[in-house]
N, C-alpha and C positions, 0 to 999 in steps of 0.2 A: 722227031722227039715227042715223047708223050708224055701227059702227068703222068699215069700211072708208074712208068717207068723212071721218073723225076723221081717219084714217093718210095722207089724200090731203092732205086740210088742210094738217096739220102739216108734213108734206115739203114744200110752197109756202112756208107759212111761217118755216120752215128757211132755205131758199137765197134767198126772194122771188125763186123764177126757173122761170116753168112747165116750163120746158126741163128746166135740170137735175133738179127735181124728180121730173118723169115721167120719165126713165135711171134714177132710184133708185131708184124703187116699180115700173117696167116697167110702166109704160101708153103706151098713147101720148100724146099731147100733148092731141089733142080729148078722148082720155077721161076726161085729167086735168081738164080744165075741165067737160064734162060734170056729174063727181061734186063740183067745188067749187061750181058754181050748187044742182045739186041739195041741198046744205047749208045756203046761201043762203036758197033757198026754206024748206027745213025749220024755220029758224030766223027767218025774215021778217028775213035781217037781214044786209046785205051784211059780208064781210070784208076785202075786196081793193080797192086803186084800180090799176086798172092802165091804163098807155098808153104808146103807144110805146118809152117809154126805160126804164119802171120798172116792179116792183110792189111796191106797199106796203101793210101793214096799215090795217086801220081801229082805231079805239079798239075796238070789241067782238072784233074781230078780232085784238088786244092780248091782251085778257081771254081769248078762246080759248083760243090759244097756249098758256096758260097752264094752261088746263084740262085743253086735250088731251093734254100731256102727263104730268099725274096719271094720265087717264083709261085712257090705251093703258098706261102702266107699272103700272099695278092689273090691268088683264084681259091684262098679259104673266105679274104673278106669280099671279091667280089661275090662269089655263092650268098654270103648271106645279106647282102645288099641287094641282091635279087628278090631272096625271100623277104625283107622288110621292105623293099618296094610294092610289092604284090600284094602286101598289107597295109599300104600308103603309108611306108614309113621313113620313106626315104625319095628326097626329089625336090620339082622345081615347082610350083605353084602360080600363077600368073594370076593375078585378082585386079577388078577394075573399082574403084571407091567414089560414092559421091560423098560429101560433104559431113552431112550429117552419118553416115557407116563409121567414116572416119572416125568422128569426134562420140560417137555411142556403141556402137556395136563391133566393128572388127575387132579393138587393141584386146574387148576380154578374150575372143575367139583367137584371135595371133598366140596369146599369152599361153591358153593352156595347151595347143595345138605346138606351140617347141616345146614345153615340157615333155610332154608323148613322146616328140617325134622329134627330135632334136637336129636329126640329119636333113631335114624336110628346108629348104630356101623358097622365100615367098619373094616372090616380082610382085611390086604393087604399081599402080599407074592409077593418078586420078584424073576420072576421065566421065564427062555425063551421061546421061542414061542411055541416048539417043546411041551417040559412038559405042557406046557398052553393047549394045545389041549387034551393030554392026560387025565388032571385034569378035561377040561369040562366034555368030556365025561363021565366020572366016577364022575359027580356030587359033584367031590374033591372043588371048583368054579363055583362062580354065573355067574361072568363074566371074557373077557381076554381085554386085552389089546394086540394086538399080530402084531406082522410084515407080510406082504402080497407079495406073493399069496401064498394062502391058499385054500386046498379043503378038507375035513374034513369030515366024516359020520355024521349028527344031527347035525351039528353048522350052527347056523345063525350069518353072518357078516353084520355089520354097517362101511361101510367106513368115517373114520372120518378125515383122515389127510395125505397128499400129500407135500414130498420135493422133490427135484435135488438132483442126486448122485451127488459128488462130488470129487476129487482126493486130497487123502493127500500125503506129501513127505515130506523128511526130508528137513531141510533149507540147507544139505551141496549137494542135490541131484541137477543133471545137470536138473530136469523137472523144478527144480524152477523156473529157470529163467526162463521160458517158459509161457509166457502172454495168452498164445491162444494155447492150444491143441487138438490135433484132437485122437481117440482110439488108432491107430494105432503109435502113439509115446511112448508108454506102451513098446511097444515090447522090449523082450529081458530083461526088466528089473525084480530086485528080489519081491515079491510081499509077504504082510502078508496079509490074508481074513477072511472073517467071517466062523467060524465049520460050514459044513453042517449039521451035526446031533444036532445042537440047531436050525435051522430056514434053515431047507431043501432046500425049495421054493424061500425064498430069497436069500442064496447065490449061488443059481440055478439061479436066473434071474441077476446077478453079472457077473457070468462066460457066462451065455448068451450071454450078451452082448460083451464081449472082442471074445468068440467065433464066432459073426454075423461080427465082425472085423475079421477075421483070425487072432487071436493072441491068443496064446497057452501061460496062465500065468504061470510064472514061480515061485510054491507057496514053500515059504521057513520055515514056518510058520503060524498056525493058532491059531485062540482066539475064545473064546464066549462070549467074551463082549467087546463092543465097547472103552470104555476105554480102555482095556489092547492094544486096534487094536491100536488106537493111541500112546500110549504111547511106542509099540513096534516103529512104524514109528518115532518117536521122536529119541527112542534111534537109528536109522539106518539104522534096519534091513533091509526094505524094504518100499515101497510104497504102498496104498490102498484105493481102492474105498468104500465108506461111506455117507449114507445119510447127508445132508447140516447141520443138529441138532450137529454133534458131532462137529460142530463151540465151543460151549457152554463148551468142556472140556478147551478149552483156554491153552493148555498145550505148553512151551515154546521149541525152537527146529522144528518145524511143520508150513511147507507153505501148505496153501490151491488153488486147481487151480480148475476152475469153467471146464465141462466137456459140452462137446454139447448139447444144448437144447433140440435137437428131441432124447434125451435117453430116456428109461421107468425112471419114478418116484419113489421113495421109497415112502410105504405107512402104515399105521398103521388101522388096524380096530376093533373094538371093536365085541369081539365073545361070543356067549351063544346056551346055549344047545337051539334046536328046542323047548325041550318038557319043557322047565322049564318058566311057568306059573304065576311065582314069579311078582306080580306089585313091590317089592322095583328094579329088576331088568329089567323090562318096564321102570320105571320112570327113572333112570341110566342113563338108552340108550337114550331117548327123553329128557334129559337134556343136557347131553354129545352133541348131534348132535344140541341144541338150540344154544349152547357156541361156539361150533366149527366150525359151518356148516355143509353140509352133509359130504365136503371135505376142511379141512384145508389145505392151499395151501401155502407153504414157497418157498422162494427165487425167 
């Protein structure tokens, strides 16, 4: 059985009029009969009574009718779900989210990205930057959302968003009071950081920088999420440096003190395997980077 021969079908069975049929489909007449025997046979099973004055269905030729036009209205929409795939318009999206993506940059990118693309389903998974690298690689994820710098075997990064580190402390800490700090007032004090083995690179370029100061932090505690970082400094423990975003946990207990302007930037960049071909994951990135610029820049 073949479409073409389905689409021949249905046109007869439409008008019950070989005539007009064949003008609508543009065959000619014998070829319209041609491909309705050839169906015939396919199916050991006639459809048509036809003679001089009429044509009419058979009961199995009832039931066709019926079928065939499920069958052509499925292989019309999957045709064009083909074609809106191919234009990332349709599909499954797999994204990995830290924290801060979450809470600033995905929801405008989700937002206008169903608008477009309405038939498009997105998998999100929040997962840290470390795991996010791992999952590209191994095609566990289309795309990452991931904390910088980053070097990676096969990932392609898109920088999309730039803030100021910033110092948190608790509100009964002596830095509070302190209007205007310079690195080297850190010294000596107790410090909670970001795990290195969730985002290597970044809490590598953290201690960097207190390192390019000559001060030797004093870590009395670690986290892997930024919440818990604050919320440790709220209860006490110690003080920590933090991109300007974790403003947004708003957690009470916690002064914020702006840190010198000529530091490195915290940054977020959107990563994907080299080899992954995907347009719903081309069109992602080139939305993403329309919404946010090439670099979104806070504070």
């Amino acid at each position: 059985m073949e479409i073409r021969h389905l689409r021949s079908f249905l046109a007869v069975a439409e008008h019950l009029h070989f005539g007009r049929a064949a003008q609508e489909i543009h065959l000619s007449q014998p070829a319209l009969s041609v491909q309705i025997r050839a169906l015939e046979d396919a199916i050991r099973t006639p459809l048509f009574v036809r003679n001089r004055r009429r044509t009419l269905l058979t009961p199995a030729g009832e039931l066709l009718r019926e079928d065939a036009r499920d069958i052509l209205a499925r292989v019309e929409v999957a045709g064009l779900r083909a074609q809106r795939a191919d234009r990332g318009h349709v599909g499954i999206i797999r994204i990995g989210i830290i924290s801060t993506a979450a809470a600033l940059l995905l929801p405008p990118v989700l937002l206008r990205f169903r608008q477009l693309y309405p038939e498009v389903v997105f998998d999100l998974e929040n997962i840290l930057t470390a795991k996010q690298i791992t999952h590209l690689q191994e095609r566990r994820l289309d795309i990452g959302f991931v904390r910088m710098p980053i070097v990676a075997d096969g990932i392609d990064l898109t920088l999309i968003h730039e803030e100021p580190f910033i110092l948190i402390v608790p509100a009964s800490h002596p830095l509070a009071k302190k209007a205007h700090l310079r690195l080297k007032d850190l010294e000596g004090a107790d410090m909670v950081l970001y795990t290195r083995n969730k985002a290597p690179s970044f809490r590598d370029q953290i201690v960097g920088m207190l390192d390019r100061a000559h001060i030797k932090p004093n870590i009395i505690q670690e986290a892997g999420e930024m919440y818990t970082l604050v919320s440790l400094v709220a209860a006490g423990l110690g003080i920590s440096i933090l991109p300007k975003s974790v403003e947004l946990y708003r957690i009470p207990g916690v002064v914020i003190r702006a840190l010198p302007s000529r530091l490195p930037h915290a940054q977020i960049a959107l990563a994907a395997h080299r080899d992954n071909s995907s347009p719903f994951v081309r069109t992602f990135i080139e939305l993403a980077k329309s919404i946010h610029g090439r670099v979104n820049r806070r504070g």
